[in-house]
N, C-alpha and C positions, 0 to 999 in steps of 0.2 A: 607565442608558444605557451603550450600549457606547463608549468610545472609544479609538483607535487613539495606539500611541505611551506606554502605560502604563509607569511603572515595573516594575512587579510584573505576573506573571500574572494574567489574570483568572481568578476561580472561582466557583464557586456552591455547592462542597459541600467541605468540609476530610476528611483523611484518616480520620479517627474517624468519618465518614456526616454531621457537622452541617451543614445549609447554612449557609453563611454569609453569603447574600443568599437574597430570598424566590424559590421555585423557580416558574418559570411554570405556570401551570393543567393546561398538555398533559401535564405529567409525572404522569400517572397510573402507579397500580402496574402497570397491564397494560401500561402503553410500558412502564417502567422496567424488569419481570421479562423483554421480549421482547429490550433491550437486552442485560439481564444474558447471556440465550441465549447472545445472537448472541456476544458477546467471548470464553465459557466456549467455547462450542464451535469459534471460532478457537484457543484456546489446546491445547484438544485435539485439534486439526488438527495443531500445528506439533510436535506431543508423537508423533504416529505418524508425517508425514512422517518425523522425526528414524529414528526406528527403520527406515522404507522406507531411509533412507538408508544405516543403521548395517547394512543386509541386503545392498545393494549391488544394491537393484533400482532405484534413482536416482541419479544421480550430483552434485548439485548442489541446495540449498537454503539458503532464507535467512530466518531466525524473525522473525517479527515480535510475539513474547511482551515485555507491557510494555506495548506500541502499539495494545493493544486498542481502548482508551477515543479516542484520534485517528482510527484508519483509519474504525469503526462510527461514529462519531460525524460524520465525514466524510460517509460514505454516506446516511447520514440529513438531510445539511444540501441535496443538490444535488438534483436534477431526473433520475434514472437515467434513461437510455433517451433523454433532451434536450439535455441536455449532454454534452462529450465530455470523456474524462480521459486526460491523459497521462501515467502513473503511473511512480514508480520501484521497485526491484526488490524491495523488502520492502513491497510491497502486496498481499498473498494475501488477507488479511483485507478491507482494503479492497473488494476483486473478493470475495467471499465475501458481505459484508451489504449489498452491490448486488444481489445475485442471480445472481451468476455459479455456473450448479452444481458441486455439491462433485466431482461426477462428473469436469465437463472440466477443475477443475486439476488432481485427482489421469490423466489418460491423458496430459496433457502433461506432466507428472512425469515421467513412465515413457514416455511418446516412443511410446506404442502407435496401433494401426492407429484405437483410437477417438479421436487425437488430433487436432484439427483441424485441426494442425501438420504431421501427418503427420510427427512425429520430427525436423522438418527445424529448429526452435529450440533454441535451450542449455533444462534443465530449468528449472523453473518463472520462466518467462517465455513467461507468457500473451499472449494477448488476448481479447477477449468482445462483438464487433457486438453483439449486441444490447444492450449498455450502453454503446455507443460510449467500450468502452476500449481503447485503442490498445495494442499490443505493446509489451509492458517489452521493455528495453535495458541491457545491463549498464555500460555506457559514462556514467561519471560526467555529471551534467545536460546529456547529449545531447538529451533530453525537451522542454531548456526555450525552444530559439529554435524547433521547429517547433511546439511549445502556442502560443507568442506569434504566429507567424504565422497559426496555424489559429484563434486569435480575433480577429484582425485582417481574415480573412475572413469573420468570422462578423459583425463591422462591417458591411464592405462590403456584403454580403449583406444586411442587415437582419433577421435572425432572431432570433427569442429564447429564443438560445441563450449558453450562456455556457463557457470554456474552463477545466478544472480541472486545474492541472497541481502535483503532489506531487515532490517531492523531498527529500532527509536533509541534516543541516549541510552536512555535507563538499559536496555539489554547491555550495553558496554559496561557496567559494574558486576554483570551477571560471572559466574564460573566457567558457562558451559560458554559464550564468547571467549572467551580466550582460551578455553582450548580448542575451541574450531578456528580461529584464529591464527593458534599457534601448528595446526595438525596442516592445516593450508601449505602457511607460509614454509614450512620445513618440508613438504612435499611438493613445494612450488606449483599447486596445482591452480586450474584454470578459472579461480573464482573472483568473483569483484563483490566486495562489500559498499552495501551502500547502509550508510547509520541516514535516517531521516532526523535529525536532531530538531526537533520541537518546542527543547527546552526546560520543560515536564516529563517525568517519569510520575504519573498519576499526580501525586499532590508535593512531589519530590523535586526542586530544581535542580539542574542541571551544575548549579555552584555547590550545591550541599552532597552531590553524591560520587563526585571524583575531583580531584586535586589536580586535574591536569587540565590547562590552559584551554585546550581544545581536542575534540576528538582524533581528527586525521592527524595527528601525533604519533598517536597508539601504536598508529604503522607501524616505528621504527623498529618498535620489540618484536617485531613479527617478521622483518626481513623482507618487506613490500611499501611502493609508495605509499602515501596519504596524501590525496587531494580533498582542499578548502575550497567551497564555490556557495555562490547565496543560493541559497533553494527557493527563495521568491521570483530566482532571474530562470525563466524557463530556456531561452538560449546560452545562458549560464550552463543550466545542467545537463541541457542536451550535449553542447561542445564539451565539458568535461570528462561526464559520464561516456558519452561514446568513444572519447579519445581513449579512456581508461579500461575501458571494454574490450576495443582493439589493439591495445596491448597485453593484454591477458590471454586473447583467442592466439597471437601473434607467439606466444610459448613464454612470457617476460613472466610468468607469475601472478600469483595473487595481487588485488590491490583493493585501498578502501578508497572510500567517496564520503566526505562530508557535508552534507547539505544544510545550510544552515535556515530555517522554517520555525513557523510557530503555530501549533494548536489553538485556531481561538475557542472553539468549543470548549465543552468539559471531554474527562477521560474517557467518559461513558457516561450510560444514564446511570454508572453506579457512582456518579459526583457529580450531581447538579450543581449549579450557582457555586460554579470554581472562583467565582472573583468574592465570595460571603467566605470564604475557607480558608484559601493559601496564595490565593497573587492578586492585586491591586487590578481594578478598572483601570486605570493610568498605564499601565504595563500591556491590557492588552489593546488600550487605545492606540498605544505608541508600534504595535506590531503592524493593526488594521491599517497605519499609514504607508506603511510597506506591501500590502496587499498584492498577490499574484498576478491578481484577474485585473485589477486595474491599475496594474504597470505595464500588463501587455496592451491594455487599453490605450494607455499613454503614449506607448510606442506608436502605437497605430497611429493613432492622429496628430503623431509629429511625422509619420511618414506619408502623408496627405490621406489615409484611406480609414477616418473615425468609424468607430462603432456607432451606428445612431441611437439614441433610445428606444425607436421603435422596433429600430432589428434585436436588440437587447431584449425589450419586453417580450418580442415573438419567441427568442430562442427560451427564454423562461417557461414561457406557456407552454409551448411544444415538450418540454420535458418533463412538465407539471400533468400533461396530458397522455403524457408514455407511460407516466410512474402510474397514476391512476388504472390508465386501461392494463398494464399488468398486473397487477395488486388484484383486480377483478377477475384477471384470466386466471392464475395461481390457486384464487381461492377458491372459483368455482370445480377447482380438481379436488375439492377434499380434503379433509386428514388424514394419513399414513394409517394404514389398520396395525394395532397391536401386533399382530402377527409378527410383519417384520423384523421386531428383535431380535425375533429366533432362525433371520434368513440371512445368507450372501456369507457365513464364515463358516461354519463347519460341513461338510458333504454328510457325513454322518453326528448326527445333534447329541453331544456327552447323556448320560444318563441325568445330570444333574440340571441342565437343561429342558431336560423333557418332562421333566417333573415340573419345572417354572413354568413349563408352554399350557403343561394340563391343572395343574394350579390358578393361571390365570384364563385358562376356558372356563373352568368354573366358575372362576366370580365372574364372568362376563355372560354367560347361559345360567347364572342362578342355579348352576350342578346338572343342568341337562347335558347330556352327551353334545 
């Protein structure tokens, strides 16, 4: 039985592949190796974006390596396409094993004309209709009083729908978290928080910026469970997160999810070489043994069906070979013409506007009409 408010993370498989509770029926080898996929080839996503970056054809990205087994494991727990998610800024992956194509994060990357965006958001800060995920926000748990509002319509309304809103420690010392928090839990409306706890809030530990033992705590001020599960055990977070998910849609209320995971990258490229600054090589050695990808590895080949090297190396290649050929496709659509800034919001363009439109023809025609 799952219940909320555990001391300890829950899990169902330890870092060696054992389980250590009996794994449910569904986890057949064909879900388990499709899982495996999905994490290996986020990981080798966030291995080329780096380099798109390190080229200077992106200007901004944020790794979600480590956080495999959470985001995948997420995506597999909700209702895509039914539910709505208001995700924070290290959910690539997440939008990835939903089904967001690899195509439209890599042109909003790069801000090109195939961008849905049209170049007009900071880089990788998507969105994706059709998996009703709402545009990431780089503004610490701005995310979380309009998730809570937007399941509090989804009350009123009577659909069965349910609200999934993601966020990292550090948004829990935020303001605007606990009042979506608290606007939830007193409206008992239909949302499931999920904190991906990583550890780091930028250059901030997770010991220095709340007093409280553990997150899924927090619940109780809110009048909603809090479930503890390791975010490296991806059958971990599927059984938890979906148990917690169908008690929410089922009318029980809001509830949190903490995933317990670790960032090995940096914040962003706006803090290289995290371990020259604020936390020890020793500290992220000691996460890397914990590893996602290769505990589901583990499992696998204590359940007679390994990954071999060379299926491992092919599925490398092939995503190394997707990234490329979109990266090529993206960019031979062009950059966004200036024009744009002055399209898609007003029907009628303010006069102040139209001054900036004819302002910047000029410098762009040298004063020619």
């Amino acid at each position: 039985m799952i219940q909320p408010f555990t001391p300890e993370p829950i899990r169902f498989v330890a870092e060696d592949g054992m389980p250590v509770q009996p794994l449910p029926e569904r986890y057949t080898p064909e879900v388990l190796r499709d899982l495996h996929r999905l994490m290996l080839q986020a990981r080798e996503f966030d291995r080329k974006l780096i380099t798109l970056l390190r080229q200077g054809r992106t200007t901004f990205y944020a790794q979600s390596s480590g956080m495999e087994a959470t985001q995948v494991g997420l995506a597999r727990s909700i209702r895509v396409g039914h539910d709505w998610v208001w995700p924070y800024y290290r959910d690539h992956t997440l939008g990835l094993a939903m089904g967001v194509p690899m195509s439209e994060l890599i042109s909003q990357c790069l801000g090109t004309n195939s961008d849905s965006c049209r170049g007009r958001q900071m880089p990788h800060h998507f969105a994706a209709q059709r998996q009703n995920f709402v545009s990431i926000s780089s503004s610490i748990a701005s995310q979380v009083p309009p998730a809570a509002g937007n399941a509090m319509a989804q009350k009123y309304l009577g659909v069965d729908e349910i609200t999934v809103c993601t966020f990292g420690d550090g948004a829990t010392s935020e303001g605007d978290w606990h009042a979506g928090m608290n606007m939830a839990g007193a409206a008992q409306a239909p949302a499931l928080f999920i904190c991906e706890n990583n550890q780091w809030a930028i250059s901030t530990s997770i010991r220095e910026q709340t007093a409280s033992e553990t997150i899924h705590i927090k619940a109780k001020a809110y009048g909603m469970p809090g479930y503890y599960v390791d975010g490296n055990d991806i059958i971990a977070v599927m059984e938890v997160c979906g148990y917690a998910a169908e008690q929410v849609r089922s009318g029980q209320g809001p509830a949190l999810v903490e995933c317990l995971t670790y960032r090995v990258g940096s914040h962003s490229n706006a803090d290289a070489d995290a371990e020259k600054h604020y936390r020890t090589r020793e500290e992220v050695d000691a996460w890397l043994a914990r590893d996602p990808i290769t505990r589901l590895e583990n499992l696998l080949a204590h359940l007679g069906h390994p990954v071999t090297a060379e299926e491992r190396a092919a599925m490398i290649a092939q995503t190394h070979r997707e990234v490329d050929e979109q990266v090529l496709a993206a960019e031979a659509t062009g950059q966004p013409d200036w024009r744009i800034m002055f399209e898609d919001v007003y029907a009628d363009l303010p006069d102040h506007l139209r001054q900036q439109e004819a302002f910047l023809r000029a410098e762009q025609t040298g004063g020619r009409a």
